[in-house]
RONUGU-551694 format. One record per residue (C-alpha): residue number from 0; residue in three letters; y, z, x. Coordinates in Angstrom, 2 decimals. Layout:
N
- pos, code, Y, Z, X
- NUM, Ala, Y, Z, X
...
This chain:
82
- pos, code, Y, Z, X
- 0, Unk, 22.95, -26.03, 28.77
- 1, Unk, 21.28, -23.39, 29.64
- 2, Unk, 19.94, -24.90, 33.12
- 3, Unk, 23.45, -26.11, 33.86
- 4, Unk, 23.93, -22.45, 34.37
- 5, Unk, 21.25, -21.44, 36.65
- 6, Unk, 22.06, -24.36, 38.77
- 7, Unk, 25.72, -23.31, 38.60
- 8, Unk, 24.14, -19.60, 39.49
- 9, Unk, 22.18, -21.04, 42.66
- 10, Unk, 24.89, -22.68, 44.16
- 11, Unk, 26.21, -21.10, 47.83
- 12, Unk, 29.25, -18.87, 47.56
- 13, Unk, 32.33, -20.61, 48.63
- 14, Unk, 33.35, -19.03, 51.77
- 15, Unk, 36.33, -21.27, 52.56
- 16, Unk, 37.44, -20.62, 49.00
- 17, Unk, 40.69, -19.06, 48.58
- 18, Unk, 39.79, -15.27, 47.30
- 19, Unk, 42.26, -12.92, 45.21
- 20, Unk, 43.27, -11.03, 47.72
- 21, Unk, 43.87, -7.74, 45.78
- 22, Unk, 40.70, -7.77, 43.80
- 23, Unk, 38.62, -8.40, 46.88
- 24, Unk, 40.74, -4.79, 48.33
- 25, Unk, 39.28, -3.17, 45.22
- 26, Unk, 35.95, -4.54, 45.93
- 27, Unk, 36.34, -3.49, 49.29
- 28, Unk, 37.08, 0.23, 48.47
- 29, Unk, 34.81, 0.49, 45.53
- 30, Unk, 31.89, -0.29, 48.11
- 31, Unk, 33.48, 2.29, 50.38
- 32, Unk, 33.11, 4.85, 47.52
- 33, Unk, 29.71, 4.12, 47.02
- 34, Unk, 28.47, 4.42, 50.28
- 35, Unk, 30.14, 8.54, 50.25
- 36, Unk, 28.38, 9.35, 46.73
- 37, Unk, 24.59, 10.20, 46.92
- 38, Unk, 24.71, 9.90, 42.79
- 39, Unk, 26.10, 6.16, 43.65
- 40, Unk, 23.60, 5.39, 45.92
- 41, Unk, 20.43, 6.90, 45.03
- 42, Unk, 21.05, 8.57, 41.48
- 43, Unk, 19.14, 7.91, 38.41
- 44, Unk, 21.37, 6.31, 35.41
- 45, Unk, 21.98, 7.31, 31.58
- 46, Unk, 23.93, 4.67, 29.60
- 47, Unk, 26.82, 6.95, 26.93
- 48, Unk, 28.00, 3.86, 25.63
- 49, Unk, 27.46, 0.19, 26.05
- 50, Unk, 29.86, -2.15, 24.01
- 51, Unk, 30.96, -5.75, 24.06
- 52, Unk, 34.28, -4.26, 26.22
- 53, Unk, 32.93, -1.50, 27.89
- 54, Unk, 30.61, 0.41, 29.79
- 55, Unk, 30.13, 3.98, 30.59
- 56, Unk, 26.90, 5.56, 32.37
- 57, Unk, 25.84, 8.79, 34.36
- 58, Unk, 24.87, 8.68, 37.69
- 59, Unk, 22.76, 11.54, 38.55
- 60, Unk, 21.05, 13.23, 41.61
- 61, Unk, 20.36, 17.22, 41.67
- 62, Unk, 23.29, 17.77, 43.29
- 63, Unk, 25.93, 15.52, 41.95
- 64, Unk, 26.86, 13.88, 38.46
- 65, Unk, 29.15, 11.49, 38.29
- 66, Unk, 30.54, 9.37, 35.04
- 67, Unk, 31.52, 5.34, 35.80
- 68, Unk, 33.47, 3.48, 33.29
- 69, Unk, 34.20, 0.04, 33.31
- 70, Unk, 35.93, -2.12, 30.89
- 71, Unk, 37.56, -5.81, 30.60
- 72, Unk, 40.27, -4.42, 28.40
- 73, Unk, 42.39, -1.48, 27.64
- 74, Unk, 39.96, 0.02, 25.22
- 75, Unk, 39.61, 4.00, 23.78
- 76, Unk, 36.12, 4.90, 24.14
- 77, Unk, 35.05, 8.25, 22.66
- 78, Unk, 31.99, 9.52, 24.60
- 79, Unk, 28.91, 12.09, 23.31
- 80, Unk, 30.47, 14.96, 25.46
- 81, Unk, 31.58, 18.71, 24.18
């Protein structure tokens, strides 16, 4: 099984594929966001929590901090912070 899936992983992206329009918008702007943070582009990166739902890590340069969360549910996270 397991070298189904780096086949599947080497394949060519699909170009003429049809593509979700409004997540490729988010994509889109999220990359636009990145390239106006420093901390986004260069920072260094602290992981605050890491479960099977969610995500949530600094991203640091000496100027800027900035906290990314990400998850692939509603989910409450409560985060080391005072």
């Amino acid at each position: 099984m397991r070298w189904v899936l780096k086949v599947l992983a080497r394949r060519t992206m699909p170009w003429g594929a049809d593509w979700d329009e409004e997540f490729l918008g988010e994509v889109r702007a999220l990359v636009a966001l990145r390239r106006t943070l420093p901390a986004l582009q260069r920072g260094g990166s602290r992981y605050v929590h890491v479960s099977d739902d969610a995500i949530c890590f600094l991203r640091e340069t000496p100027d800027e901090r900035l906290l990314v969360a990400a998850s692939r549910v509603p989910v409450q996270v409560d985060l080391p912070f005072s």
